[in-house]
C-alpha positions in Angstrom: -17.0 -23.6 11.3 -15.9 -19.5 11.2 -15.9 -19.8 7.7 -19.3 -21.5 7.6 -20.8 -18.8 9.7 -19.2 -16.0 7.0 -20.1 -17.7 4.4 -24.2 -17.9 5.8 -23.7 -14.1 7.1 -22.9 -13.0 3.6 -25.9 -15.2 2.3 -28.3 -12.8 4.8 -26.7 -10.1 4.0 -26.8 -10.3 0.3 -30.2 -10.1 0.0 -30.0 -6.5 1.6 -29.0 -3.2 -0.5 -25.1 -3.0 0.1 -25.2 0.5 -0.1 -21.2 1.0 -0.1 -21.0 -0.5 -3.0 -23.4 1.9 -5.1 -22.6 4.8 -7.0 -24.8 8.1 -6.3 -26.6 7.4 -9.3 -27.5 4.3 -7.8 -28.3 6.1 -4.1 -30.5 8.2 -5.8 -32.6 5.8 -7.7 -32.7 4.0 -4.2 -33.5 6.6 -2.0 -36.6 7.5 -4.4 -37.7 4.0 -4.2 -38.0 4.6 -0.2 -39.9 7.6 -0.6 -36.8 10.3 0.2 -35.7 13.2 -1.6 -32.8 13.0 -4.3 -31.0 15.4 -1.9 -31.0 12.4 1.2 -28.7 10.1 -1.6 -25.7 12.8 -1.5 -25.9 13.2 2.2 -25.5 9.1 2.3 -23.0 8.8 -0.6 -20.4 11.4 1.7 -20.9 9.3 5.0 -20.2 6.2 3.1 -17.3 7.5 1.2 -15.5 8.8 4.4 -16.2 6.1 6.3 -19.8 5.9 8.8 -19.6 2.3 10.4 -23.1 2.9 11.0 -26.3 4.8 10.0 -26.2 5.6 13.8 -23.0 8.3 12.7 -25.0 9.7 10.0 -26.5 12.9 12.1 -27.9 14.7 9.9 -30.3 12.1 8.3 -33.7 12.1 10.5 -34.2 9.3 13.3 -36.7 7.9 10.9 -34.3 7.2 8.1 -31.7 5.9 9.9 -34.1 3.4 11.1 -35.5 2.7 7.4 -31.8 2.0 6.4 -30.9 -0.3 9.6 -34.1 -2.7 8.6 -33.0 -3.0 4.9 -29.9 -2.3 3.8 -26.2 -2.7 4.9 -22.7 -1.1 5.7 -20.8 -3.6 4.2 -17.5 -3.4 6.0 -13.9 -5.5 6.2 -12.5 -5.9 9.3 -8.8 -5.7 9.9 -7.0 -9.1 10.6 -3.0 -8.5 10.7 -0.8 -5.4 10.4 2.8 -5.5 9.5 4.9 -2.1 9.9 7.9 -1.9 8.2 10.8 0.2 9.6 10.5 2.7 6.6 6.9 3.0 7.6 5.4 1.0 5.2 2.4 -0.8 6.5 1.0 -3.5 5.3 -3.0 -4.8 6.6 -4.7 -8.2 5.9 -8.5 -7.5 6.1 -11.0 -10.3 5.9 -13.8 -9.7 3.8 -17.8 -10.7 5.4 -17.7 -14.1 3.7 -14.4 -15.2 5.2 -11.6 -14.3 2.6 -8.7 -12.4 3.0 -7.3 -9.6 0.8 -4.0 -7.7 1.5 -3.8 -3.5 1.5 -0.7 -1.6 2.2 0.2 1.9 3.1 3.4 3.7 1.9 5.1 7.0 2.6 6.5 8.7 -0.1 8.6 12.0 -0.6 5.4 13.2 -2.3 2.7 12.0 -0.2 1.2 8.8 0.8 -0.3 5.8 -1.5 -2.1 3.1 -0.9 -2.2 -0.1 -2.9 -5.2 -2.1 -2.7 -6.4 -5.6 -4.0 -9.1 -5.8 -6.6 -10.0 -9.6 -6.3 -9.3 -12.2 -3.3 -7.2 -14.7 -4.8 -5.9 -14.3 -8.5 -6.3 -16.5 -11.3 -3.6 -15.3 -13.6 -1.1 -17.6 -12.4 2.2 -15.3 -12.7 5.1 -17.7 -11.5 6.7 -14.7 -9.9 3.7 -13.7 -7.9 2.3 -15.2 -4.5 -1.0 -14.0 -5.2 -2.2 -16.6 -7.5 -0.5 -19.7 -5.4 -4.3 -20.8 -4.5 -6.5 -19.3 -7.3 -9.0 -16.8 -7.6 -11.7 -16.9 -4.8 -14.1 -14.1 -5.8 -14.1 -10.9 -7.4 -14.5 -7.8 -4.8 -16.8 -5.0 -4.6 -16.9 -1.4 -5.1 -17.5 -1.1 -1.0 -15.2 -3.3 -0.3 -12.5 -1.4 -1.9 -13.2 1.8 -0.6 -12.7 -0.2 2.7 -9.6 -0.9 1.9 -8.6 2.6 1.3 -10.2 4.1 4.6 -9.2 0.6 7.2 -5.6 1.7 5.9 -5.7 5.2 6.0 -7.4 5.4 9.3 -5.0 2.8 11.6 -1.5 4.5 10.0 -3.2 7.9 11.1 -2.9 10.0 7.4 -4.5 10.3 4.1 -3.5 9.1 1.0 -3.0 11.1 -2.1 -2.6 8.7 -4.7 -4.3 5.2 -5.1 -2.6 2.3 -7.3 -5.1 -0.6 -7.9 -2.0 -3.4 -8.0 -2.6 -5.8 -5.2 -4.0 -9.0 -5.6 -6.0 -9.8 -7.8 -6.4 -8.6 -11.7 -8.3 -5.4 -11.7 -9.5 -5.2 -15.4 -11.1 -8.9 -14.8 -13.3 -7.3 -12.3 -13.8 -4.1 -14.8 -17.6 -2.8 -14.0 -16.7 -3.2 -10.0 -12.7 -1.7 -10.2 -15.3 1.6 -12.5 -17.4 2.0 -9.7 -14.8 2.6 -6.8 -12.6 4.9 -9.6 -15.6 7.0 -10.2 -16.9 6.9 -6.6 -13.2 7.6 -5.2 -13.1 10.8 -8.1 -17.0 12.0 -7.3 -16.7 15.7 -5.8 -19.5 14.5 -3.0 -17.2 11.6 -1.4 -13.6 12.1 -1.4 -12.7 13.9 -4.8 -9.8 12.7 -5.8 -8.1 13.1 -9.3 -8.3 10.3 -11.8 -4.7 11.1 -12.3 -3.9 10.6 -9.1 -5.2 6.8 -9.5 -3.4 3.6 -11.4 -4.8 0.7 -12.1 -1.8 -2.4 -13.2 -3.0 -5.1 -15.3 -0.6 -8.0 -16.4 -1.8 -7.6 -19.9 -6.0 -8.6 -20.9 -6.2 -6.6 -23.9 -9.7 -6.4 -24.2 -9.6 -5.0 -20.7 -7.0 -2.2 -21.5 -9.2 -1.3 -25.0 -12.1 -0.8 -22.6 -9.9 1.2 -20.1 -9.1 3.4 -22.8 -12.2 4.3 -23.5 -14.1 4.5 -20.4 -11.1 5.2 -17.8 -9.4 7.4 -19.8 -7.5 10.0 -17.2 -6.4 6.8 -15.1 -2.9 6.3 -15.5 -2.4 2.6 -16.8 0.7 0.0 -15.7 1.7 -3.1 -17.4 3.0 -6.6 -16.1 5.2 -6.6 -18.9 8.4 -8.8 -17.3 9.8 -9.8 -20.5 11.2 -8.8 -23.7 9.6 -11.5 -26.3 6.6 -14.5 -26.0 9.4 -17.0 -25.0 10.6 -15.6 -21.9 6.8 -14.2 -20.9 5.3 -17.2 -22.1 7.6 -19.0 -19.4 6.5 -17.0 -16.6 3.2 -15.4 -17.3 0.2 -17.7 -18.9 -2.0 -14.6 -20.1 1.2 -14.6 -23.1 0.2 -17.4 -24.8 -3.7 -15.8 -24.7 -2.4 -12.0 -25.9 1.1 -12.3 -27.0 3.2 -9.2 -26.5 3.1 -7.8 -30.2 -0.6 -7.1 -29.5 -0.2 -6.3 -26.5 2.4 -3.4 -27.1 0.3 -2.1 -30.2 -2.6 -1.9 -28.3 -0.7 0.0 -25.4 0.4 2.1 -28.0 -2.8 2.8 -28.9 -3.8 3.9 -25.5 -0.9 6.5 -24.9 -1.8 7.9 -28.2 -5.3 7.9 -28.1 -5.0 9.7 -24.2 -2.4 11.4 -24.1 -1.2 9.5 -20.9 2.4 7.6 -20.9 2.0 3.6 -20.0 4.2 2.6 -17.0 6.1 -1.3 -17.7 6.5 -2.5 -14.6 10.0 -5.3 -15.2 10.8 -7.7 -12.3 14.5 -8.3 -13.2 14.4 -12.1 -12.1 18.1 -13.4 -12.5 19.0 -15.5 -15.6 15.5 -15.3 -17.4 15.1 -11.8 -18.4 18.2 -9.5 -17.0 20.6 -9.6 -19.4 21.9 -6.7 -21.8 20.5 -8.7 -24.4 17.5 -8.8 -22.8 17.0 -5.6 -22.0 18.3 -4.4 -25.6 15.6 -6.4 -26.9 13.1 -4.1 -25.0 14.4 -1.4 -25.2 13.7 -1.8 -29.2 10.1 -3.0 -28.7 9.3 0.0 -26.4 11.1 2.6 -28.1 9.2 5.7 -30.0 6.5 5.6 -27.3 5.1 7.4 -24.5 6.3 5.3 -21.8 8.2 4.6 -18.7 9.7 1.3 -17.7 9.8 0.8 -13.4 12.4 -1.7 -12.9 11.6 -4.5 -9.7 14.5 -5.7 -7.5 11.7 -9.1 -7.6 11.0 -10.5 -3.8 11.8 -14.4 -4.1 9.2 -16.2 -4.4 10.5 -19.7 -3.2 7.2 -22.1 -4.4 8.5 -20.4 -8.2 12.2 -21.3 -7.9 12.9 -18.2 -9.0 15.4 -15.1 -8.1 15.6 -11.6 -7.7 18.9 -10.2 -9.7 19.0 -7.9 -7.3 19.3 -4.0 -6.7 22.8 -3.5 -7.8 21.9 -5.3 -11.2 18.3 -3.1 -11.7 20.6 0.2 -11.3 22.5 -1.1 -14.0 19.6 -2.0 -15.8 18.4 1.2 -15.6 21.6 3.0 -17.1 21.1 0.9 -19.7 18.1 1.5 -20.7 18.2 4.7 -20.4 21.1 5.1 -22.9 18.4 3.6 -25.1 16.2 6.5 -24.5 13.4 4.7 -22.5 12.7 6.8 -19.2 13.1 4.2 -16.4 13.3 4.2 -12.2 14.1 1.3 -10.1 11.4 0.7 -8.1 12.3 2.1 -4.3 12.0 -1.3 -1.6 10.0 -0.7 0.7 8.6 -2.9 3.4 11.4 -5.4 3.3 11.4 -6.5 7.0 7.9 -7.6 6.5 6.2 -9.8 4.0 6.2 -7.4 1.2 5.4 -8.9 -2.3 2.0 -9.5 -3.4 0.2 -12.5 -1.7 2.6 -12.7 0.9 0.8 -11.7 4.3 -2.5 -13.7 3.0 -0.6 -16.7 2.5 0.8 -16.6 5.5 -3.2 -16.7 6.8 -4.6 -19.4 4.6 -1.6 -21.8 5.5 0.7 -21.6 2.4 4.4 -20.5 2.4 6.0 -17.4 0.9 9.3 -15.9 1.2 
């Protein structure tokens, strides 16, 4: 019944301008179709971006316009559903979207600042074996608005701002391209919150098509890759995009991007024990990623107990590391954070929806 009453809420309110999610190109084509001035749209982009619940907050728009906006248009807002704090700080939010789904957000402290991760989809249909974000599919993609959300829910209950924003919760961000655009360019705009495209990465576990487009459109945003594996056998095994864009491609066309931008590609490498973490494994990859601009962050993985598989382990990604690095491929071991609470991808919302994680 709650989600038949989200699911007819977000009917009604769909047929309203969902203002959140526009860019200020958009504003301004809107606010001339009211009748305002173009100046009115930038006014309305910076409340939106820093986060007005309501066009009651908006002070210095007239009574008149506020009241225009209130009949036809729409804050489109999550709402925050669960929040896990870690004992290194790391907090970690479930937020339900209007129509009843839920999407996970989490806020980390680092030595340089704070990040936030955020989801790009509810639900994932990529189907990574080592990932409890796909267990039930891909529900729908999200929005601009609903992203931004994300950002502001998080930053305002752990009390701070974040510097950095890395698009690599659930979901896959470059199958929701034109919507993952908007939030980038709205999150960058100097009228809402200005921040640097470099200060932005978006993780993709390999669409090609996606990363060519990326390159060209999304060109200062730093770019990570699902990569997991050294060869099609091994990432065919565990990651069903392989056997759509196997991993010769897939590292040409990465190549292509760090040369074409300038900007290194980050591998991200869950070391899963007895698939992929062996020295000849990681010799292998070493030889695939050497002579370009690139950085390989090794994952102690989270077991993910519906998989069957298992994490090698910290001691065995500091190893890996060495290894690698002997090879001359620059490479960190991911730092754990949130380990008291449900911490991998997928986790918290599956908890919600009724599925097991661990």
């Amino acid at each position: 019944m709650e989600n038949q009453y989200a699911a007819a809420r977000y009917d009604i309110i769909s047929t309203m301008e969902r203002l959140k999610d526009m860019d200020l190109r958009g504003l301004t084509e809107y606010m001339a179709n009211i009748g305002e001035k173009p100046f009115r749209a930038k006014q309305l982009f910076k409340w939106l971006q820093s986060g007005a619940g309501s066009f009651g907050d908006m002070t210095d728009l007239s009574k008149d316009l506020r009241e225009k906006l209130g009949r036809d248009a729409v804050i489109w807002c999550l709402k925050k559903e669960k929040e896990q704090v870690s004992r290194d700080g790391t907090r970690k939010y479930l937020m339900e979207t209007e129509d009843g789904f839920f999407v996970e957000t989490v806020f980390m402290k680092y030595r340089y600042g704070n990040s936030v991760c955020i989801s790009s989809q509810a639900g994932c249909a990529m189907g990574c074996r080592f990932c409890a974000s796909g267990v039930n599919g891909l529900e729908r993609d999200l929005t601009p608005g609903e992203m931004t959300d994300q950002v502001l829910l998080a930053e305002g209950a752990a009390g701070g701002s974040a510097g950095h924003i890395v698009i690599m919760g659930t979901g896959e961000p470059l199958a929701n391209f034109d919507n993952v655009k908007t939030f980038i360019e709205n999150t960058h705009d100097p009228a809402g919150r200005g921040m640097s495209m470099r200060n932005i990465t978006v993780s993709t576990c390999g669409i090609i098509p996606g990363i060519k487009r990326f390159t060209e459109e999304l060109p200062q945003v730093n770019l990570a890759v699902s990569l997991h594996a050294p060869n099609d056998d091994v990432r065919n095994e565990i990651m069903p995009i392989s056997m759509r864009y196997g991993i010769d491609e897939l590292l040409c066309c990465c190549r292509a991007h760090a040369e074409k931008t300038g900007r290194r590609v980050t591998f991200e490498y869950a070391l899963i024990k007895g698939l992929n973490d062996s020295d000849r494994h990681l010799s292998e990859l070493a030889g695939r990623l050497r002579g370009m601009l690139c950085h390989v962050n090794l994952i102690p993985l989270n077991d993910v107990i519906e998989s069957g598989l298992r994490g090698s382990g910290r001691e065995r990604a500091e190893e890996a590391k060495i290894f690698l690095e002997s090879r001359g491929i620059p490479c960190t071991v991911r730092r754990e954070l949130g380990a008291d609470i449900d911490a991998a991808c997928g986790q918290l919302r599956l908890g919600k929806t009724g599925a097991a994680a661990h």
